[in-house]
NUKOL-324915 format. One record per atom (N, C-alpha, C, CB): residue number from 1; residue in one letter; z, y, x. Coordinates in steps of 0.02 Angstrom, whole numbers. Each point is the difference from the previous one (the first is absolute). Glycine has a CB too. Layout:
BEGIN
vexro NUM; pake a; w Z; v Y; u X
...
This chain:
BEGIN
vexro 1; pake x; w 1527; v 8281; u -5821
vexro 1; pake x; w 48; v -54; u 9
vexro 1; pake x; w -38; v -65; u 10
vexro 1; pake x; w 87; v 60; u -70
vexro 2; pake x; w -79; v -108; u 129
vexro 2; pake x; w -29; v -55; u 6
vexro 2; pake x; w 49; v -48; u -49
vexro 2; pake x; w -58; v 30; u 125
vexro 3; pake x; w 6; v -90; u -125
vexro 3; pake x; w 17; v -63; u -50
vexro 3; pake x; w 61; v -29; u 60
vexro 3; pake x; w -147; v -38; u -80
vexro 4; pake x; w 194; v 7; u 39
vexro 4; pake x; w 53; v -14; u 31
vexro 4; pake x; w -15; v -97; u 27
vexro 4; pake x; w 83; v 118; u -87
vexro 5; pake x; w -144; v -151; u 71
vexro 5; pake x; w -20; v -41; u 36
vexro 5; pake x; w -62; v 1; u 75
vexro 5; pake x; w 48; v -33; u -126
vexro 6; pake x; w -75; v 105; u 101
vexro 6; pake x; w -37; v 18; u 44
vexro 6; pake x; w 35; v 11; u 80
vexro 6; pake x; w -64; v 46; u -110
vexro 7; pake x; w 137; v -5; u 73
vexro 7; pake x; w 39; v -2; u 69
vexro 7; pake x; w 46; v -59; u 26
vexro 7; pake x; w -1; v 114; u -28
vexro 8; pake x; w 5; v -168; u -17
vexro 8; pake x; w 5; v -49; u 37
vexro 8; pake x; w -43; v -14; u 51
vexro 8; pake x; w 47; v -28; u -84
vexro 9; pake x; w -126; v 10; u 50
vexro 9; pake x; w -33; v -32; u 43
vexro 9; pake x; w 0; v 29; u 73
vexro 9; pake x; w -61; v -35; u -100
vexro 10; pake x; w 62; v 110; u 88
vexro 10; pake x; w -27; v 41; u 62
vexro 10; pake x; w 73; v -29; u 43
vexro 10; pake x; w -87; v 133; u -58
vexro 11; pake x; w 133; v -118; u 25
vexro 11; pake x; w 75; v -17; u 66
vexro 11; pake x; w -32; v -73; u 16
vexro 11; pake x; w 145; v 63; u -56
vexro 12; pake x; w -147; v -105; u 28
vexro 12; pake x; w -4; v -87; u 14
vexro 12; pake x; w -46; v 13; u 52
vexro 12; pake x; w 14; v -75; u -118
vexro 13; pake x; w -94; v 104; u 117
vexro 13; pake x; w -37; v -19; u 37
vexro 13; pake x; w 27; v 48; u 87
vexro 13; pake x; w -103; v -34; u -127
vexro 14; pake x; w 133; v 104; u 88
vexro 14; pake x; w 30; v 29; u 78
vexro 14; pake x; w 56; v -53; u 36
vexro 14; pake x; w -10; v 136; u -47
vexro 15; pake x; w 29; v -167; u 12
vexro 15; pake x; w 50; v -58; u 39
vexro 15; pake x; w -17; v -54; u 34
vexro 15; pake x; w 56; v 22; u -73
vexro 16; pake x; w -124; v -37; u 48
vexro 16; pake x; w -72; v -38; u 36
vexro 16; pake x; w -16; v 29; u 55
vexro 16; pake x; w -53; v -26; u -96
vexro 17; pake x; w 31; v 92; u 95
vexro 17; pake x; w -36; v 33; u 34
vexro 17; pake x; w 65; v 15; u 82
vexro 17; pake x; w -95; v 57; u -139
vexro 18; pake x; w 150; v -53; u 116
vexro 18; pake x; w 59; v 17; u 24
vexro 18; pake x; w 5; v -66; u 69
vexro 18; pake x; w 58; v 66; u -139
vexro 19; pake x; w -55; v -120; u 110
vexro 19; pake x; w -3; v -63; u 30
vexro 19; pake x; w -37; v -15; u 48
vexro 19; pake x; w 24; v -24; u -84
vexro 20; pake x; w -126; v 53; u 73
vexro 20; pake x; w -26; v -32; u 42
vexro 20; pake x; w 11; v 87; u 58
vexro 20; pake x; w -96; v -129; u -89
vexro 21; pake x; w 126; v 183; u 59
vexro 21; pake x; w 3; v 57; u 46
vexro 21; pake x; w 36; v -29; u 52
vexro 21; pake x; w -4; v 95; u -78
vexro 22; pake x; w 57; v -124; u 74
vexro 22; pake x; w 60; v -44; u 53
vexro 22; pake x; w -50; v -46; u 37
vexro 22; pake x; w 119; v -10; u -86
vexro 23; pake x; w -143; v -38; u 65
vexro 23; pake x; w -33; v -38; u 17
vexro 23; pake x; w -63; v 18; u 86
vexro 23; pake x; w 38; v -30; u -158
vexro 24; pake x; w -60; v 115; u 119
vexro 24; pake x; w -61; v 6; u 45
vexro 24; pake x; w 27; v 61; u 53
vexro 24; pake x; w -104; v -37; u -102
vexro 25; pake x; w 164; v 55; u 82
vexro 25; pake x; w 58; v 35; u 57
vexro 25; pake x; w 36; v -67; u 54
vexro 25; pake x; w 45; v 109; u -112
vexro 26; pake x; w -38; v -159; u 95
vexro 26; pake x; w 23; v -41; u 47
vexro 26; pake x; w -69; v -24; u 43
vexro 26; pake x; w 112; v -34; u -79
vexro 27; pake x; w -145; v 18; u 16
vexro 27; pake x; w -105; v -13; u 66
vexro 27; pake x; w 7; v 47; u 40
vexro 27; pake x; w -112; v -26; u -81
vexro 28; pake x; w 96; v 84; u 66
vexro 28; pake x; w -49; v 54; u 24
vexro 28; pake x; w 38; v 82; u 30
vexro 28; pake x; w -89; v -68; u -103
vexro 29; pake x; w 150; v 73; u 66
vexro 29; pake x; w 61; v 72; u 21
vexro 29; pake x; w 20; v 15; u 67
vexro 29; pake x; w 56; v -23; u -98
vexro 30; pake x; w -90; v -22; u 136
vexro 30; pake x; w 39; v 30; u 59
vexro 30; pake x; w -61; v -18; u 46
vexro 30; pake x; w 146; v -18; u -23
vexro 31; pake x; w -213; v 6; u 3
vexro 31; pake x; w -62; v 10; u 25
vexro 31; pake x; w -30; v 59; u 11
vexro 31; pake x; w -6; v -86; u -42
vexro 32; pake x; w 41; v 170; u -8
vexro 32; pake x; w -37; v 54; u 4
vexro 32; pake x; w 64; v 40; u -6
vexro 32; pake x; w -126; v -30; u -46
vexro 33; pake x; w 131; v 99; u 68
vexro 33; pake x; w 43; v 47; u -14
vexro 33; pake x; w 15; v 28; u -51
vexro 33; pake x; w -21; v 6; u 76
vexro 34; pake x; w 76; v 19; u -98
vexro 34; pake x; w -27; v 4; u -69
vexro 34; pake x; w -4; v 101; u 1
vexro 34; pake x; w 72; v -150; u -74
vexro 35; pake x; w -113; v 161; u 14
vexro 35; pake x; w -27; v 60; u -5
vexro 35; pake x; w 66; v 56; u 9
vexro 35; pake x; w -109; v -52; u -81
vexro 36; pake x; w 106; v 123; u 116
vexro 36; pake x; w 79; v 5; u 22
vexro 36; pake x; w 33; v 48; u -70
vexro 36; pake x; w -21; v 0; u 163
vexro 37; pake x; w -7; v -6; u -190
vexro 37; pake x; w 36; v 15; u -74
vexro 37; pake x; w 7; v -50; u -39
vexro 37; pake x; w -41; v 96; u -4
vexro 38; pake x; w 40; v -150; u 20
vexro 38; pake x; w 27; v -70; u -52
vexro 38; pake x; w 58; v -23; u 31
vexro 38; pake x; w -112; v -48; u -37
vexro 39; pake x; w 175; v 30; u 2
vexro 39; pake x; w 56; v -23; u 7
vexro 39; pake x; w -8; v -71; u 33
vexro 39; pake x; w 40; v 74; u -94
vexro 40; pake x; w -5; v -86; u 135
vexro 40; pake x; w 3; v -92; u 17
vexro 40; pake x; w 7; v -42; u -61
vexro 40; pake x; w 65; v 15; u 109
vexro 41; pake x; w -80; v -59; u -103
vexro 41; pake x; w 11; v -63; u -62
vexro 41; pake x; w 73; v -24; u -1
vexro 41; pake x; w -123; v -52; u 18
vexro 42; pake x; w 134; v 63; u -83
vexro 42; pake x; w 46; v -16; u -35
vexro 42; pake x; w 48; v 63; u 15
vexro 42; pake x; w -26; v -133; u 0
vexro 43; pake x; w 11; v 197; u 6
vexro 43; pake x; w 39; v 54; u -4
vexro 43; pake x; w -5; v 46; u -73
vexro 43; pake x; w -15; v -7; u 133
vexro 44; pake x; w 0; v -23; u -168
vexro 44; pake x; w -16; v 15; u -69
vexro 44; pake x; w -3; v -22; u -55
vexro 44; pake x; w -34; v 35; u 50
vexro 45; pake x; w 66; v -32; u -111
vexro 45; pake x; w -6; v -27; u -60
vexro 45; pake x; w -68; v -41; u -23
vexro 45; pake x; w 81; v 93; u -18
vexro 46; pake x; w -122; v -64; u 37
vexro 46; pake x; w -75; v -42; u -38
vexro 46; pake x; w -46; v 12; u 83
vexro 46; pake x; w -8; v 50; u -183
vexro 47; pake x; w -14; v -113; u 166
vexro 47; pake x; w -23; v -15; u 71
vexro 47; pake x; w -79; v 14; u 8
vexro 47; pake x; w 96; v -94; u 10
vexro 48; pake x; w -125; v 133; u -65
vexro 48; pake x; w -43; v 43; u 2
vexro 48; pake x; w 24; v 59; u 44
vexro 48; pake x; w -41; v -44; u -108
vexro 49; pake x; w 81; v 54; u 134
vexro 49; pake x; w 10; v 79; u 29
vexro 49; pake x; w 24; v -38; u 62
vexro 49; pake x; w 39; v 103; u -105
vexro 50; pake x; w -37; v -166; u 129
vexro 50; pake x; w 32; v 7; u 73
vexro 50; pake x; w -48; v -72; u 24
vexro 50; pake x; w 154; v 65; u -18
vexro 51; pake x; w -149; v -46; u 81
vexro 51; pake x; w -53; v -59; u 40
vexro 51; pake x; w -63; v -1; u 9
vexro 51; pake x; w 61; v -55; u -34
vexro 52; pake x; w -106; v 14; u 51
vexro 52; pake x; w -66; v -2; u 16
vexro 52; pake x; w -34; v 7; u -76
vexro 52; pake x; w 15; v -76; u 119
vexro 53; pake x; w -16; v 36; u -150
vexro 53; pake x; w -34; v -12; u -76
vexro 53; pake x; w 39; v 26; u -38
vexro 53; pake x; w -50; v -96; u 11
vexro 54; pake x; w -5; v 137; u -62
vexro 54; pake x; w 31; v 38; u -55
vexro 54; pake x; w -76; v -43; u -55
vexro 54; pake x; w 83; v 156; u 71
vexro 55; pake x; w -50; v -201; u -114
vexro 55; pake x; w -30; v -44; u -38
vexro 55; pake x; w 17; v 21; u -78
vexro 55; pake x; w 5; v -92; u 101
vexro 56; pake x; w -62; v 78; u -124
vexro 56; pake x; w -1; v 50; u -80
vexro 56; pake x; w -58; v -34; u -50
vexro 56; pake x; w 27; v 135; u 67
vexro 57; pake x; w 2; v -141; u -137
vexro 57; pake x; w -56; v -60; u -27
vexro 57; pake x; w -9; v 69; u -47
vexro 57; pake x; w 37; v -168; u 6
vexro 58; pake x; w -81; v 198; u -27
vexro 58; pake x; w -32; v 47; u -43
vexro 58; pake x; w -34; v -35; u -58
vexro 58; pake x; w -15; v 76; u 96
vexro 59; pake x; w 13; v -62; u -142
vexro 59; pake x; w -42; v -13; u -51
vexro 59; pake x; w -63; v 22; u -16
vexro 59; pake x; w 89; v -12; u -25
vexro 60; pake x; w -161; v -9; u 16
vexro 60; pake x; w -58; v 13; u -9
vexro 60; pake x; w -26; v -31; u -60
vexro 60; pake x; w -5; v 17; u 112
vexro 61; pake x; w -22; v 44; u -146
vexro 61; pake x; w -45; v 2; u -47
vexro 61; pake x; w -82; v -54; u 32
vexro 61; pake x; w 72; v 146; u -47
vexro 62; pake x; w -68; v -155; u 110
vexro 62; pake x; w -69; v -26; u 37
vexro 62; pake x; w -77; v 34; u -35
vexro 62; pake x; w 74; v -130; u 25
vexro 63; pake x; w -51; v 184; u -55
vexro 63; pake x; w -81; v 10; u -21
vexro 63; pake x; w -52; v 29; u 90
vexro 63; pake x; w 51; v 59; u -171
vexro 64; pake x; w -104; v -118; u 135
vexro 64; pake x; w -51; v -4; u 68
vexro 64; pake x; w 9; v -48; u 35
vexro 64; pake x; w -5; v 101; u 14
vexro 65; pake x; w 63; v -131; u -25
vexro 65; pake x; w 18; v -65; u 74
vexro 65; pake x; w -24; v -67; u -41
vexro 65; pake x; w 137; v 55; u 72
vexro 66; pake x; w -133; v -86; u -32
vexro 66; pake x; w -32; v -86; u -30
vexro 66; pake x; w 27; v -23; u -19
vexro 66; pake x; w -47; v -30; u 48
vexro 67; pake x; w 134; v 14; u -28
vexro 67; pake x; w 59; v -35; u -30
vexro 67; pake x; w 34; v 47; u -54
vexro 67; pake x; w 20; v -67; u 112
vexro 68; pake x; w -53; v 130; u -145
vexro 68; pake x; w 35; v 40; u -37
vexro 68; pake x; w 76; v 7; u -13
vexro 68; pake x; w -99; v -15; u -34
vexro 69; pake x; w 149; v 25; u 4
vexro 69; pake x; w 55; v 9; u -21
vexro 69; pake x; w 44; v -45; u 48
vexro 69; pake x; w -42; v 34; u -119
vexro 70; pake x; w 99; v -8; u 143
vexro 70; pake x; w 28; v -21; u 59
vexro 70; pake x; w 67; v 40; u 32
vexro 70; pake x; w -122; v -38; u 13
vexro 71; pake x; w 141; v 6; u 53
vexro 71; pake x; w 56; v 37; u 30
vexro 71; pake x; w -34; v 6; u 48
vexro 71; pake x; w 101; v -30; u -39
vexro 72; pake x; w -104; v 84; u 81
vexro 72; pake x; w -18; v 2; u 72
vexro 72; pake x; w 58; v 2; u 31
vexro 72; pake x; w -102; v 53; u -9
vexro 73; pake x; w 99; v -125; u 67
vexro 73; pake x; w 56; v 35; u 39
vexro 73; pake x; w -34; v 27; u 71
vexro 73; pake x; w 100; v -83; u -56
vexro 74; pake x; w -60; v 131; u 54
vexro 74; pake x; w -21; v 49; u 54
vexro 74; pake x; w 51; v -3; u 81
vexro 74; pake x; w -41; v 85; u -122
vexro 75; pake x; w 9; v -87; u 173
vexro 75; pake x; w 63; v -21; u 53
vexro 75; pake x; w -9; v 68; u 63
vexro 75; pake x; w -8; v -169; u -20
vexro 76; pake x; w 37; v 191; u 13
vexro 76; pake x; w 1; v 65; u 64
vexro 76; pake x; w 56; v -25; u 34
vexro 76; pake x; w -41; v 115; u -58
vexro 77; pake x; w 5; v -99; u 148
vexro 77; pake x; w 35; v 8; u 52
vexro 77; pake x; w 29; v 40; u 9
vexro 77; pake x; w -48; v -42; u 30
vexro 78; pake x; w 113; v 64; u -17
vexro 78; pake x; w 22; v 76; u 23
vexro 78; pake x; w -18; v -1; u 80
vexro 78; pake x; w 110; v 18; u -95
vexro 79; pake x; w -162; v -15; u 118
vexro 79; pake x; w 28; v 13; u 75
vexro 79; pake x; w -88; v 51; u 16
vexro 79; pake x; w 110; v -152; u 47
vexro 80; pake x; w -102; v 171; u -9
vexro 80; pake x; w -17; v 50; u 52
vexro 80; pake x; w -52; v -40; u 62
vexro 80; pake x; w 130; v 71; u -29
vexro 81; pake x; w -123; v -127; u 38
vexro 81; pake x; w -45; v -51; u 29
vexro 81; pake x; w -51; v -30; u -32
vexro 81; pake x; w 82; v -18; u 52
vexro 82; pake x; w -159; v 25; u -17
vexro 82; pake x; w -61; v -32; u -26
vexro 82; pake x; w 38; v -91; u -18
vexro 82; pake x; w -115; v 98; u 93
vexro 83; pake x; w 106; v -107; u -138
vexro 83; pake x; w 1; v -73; u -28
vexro 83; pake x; w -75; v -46; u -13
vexro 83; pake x; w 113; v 53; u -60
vexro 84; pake x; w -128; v -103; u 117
vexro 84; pake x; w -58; v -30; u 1
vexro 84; pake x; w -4; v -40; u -61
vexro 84; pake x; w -4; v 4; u 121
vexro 85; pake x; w -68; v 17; u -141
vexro 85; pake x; w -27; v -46; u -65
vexro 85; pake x; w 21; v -58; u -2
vexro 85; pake x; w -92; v 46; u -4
vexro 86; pake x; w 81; v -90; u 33
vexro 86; pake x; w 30; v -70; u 13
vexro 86; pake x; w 76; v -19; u -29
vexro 86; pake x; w -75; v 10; u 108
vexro 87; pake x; w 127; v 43; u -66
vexro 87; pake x; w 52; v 18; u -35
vexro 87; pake x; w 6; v 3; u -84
vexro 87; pake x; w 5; v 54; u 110
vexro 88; pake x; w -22; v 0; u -114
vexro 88; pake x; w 0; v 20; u -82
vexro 88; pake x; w -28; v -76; u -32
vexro 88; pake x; w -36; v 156; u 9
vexro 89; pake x; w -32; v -180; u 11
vexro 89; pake x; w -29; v -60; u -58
vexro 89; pake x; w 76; v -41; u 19
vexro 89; pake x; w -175; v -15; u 3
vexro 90; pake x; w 205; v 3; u 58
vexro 90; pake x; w 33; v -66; u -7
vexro 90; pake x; w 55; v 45; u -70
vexro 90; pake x; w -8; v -83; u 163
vexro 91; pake x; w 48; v 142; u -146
vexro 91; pake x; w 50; v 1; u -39
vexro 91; pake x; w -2; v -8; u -70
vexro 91; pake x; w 26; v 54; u 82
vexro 92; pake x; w -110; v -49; u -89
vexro 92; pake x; w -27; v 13; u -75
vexro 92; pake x; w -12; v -65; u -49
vexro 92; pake x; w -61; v 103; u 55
vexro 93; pake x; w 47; v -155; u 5
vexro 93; pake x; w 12; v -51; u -4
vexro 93; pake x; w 62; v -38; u -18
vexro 93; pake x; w -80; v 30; u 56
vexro 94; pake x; w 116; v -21; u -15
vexro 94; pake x; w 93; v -14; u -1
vexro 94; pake x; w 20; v 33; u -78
vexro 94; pake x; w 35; v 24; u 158
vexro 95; pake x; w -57; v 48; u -172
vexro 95; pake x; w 27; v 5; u -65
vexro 95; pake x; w -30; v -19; u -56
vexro 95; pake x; w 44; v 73; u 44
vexro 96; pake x; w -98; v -91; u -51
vexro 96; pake x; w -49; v -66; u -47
vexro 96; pake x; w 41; v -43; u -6
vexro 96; pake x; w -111; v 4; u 39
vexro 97; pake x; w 117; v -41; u 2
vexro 97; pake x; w 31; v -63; u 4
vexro 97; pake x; w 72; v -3; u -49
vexro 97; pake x; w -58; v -9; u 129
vexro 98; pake x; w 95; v 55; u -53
vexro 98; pake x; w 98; v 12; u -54
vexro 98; pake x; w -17; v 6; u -73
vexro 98; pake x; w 75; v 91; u 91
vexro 99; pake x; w -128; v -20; u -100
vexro 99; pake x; w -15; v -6; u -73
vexro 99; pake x; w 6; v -60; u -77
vexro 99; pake x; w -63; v 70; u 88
vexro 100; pake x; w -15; v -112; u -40
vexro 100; pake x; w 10; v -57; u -39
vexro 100; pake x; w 39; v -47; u -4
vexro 100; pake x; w -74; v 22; u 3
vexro 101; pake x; w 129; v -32; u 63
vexro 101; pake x; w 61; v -44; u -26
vexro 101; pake x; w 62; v 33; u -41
vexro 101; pake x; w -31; v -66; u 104
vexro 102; pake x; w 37; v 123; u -85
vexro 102; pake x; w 53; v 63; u -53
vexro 102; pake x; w -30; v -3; u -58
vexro 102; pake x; w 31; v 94; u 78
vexro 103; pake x; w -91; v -82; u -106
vexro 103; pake x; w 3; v 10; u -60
vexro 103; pake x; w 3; v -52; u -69
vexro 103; pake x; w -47; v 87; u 70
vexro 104; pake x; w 28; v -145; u -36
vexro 104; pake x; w 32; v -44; u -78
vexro 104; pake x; w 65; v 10; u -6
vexro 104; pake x; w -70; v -99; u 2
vexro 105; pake x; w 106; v 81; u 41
vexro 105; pake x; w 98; v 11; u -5
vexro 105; pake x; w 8; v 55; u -12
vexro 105; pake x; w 44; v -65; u 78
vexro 106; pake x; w -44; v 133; u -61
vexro 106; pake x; w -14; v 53; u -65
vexro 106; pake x; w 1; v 17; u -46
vexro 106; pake x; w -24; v -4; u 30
vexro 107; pake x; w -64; v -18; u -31
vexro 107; pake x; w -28; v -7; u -100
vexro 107; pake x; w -16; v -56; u -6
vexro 107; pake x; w -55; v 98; u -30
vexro 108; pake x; w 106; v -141; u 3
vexro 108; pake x; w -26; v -80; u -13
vexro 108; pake x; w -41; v 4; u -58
vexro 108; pake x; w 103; v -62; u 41
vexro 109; pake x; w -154; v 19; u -45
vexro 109; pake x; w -25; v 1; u -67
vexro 109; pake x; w -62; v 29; u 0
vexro 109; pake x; w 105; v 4; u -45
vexro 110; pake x; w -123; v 12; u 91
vexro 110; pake x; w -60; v 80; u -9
vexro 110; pake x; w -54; v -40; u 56
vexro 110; pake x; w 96; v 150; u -12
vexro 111; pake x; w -147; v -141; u 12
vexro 111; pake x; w -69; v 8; u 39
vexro 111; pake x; w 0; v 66; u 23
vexro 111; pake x; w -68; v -79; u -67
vexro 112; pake x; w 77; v 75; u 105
vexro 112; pake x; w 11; v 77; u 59
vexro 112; pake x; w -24; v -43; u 86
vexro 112; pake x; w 150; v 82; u -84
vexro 113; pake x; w -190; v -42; u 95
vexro 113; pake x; w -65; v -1; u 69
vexro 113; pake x; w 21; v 29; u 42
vexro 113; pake x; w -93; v 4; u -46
vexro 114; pake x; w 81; v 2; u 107
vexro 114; pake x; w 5; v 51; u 32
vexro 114; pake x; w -86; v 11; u 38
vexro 114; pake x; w 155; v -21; u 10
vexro 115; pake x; w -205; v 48; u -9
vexro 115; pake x; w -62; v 19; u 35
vexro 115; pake x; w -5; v 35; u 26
vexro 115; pake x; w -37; v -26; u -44
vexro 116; pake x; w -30; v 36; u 92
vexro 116; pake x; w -5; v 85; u 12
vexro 116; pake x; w -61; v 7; u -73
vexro 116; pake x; w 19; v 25; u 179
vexro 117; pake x; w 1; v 45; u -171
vexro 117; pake x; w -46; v 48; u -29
vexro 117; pake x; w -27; v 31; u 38
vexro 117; pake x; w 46; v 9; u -76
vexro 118; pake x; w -123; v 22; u 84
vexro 118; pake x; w -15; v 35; u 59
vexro 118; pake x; w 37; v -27; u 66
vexro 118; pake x; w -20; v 99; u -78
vexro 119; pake x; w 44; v -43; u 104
vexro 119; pake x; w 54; v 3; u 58
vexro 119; pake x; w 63; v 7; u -19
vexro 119; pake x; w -72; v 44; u 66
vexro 120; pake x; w 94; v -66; u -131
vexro 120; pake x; w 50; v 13; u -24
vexro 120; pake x; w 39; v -79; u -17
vexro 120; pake x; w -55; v 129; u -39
vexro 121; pake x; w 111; v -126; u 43
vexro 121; pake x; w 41; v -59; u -29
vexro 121; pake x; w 30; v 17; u -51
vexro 121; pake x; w 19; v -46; u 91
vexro 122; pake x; w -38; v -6; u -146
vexro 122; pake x; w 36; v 8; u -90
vexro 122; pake x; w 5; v -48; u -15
vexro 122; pake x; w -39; v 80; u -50
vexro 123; pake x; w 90; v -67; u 18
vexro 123; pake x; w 44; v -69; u -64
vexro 123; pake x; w -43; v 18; u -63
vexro 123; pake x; w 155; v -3; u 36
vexro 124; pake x; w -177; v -59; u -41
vexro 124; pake x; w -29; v 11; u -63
vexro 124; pake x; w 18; v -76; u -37
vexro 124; pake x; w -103; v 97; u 45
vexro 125; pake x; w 73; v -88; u -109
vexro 125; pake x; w 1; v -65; u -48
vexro 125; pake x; w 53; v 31; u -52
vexro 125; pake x; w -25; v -114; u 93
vexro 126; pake x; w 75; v 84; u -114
vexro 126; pake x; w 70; v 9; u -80
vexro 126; pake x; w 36; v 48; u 16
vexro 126; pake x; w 30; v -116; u -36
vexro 127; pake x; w -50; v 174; u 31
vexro 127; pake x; w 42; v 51; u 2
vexro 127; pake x; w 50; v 8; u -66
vexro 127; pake x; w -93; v 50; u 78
vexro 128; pake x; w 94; v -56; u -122
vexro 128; pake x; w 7; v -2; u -70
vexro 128; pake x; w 89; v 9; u 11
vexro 128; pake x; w -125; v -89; u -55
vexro 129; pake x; w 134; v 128; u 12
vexro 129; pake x; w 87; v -3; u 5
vexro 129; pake x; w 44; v -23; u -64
vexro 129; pake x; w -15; v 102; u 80
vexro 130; pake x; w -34; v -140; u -126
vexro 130; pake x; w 36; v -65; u -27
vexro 130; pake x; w 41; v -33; u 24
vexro 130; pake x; w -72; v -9; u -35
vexro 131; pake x; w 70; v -13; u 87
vexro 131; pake x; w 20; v -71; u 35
vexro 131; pake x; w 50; v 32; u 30
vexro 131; pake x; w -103; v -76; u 22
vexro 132; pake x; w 135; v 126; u 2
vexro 132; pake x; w 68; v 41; u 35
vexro 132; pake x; w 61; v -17; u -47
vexro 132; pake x; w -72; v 112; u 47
């Protein structure tokens, strides 16, 4: 059984995560096809299952990484088309950014980052679920 603030946080931050998904479907959704087993956007309850981006903040232990303990958010394309590097850094970029203006209004109160790790993007800093 998870902690019943833990699943706050996780809904709050998928409602984050939810936001900048809209956000990088209006940039970028109708730049690539989408993969032909993914539903069109907005044909689905959770917008992880439909559209270009299927966006997901995971939790990490970070053992080995530099910024240790963290969220990775993770951003997959559904499509079937080579996507140029350039591409990906800008979108990776774009979701850095939404990040750090979404997350004080969020979690007010908290020191929460957004960096890369490796090649990875994580929220890191007050994870703590006091403050929920």
């Amino acid at each position: 059984m998870r902690h019943p603030k833990l699943i706050q946080w996780e809904k709050t931050l998928k409602s984050v995560l939810d936001e900048i998904d809209d956000i990088l479907e209006s940039r970028y959704g109708s730049d690539y096809s989408l993969h032909p087993a993914r539903r069109q956007r907005g044909s689905t309850a959770n917008k992880s299952h439909d559209g270009l981006f299927d966006i997901r903040g995971e939790f990490t232990l970070g053992l080995g990484s530099e910024k240790g303990k963290g969220y990775i958010v993770d951003i997959d394309l559904k499509t079937l088309q080579s996507v140029p590097k350039s591409v990906i850094t800008r979108i990776e970029d774009d979701t850095i950014h939404e990040l750090n203006k979404r997350l004080p209004k969020a979690f007010p109160n908290r020191d929460l980052r957004v960096e890369h790790d490796g090649n990875m993007i994580k929220i890191i800093g007050d994870l703590s679920l006091g403050k929920l």
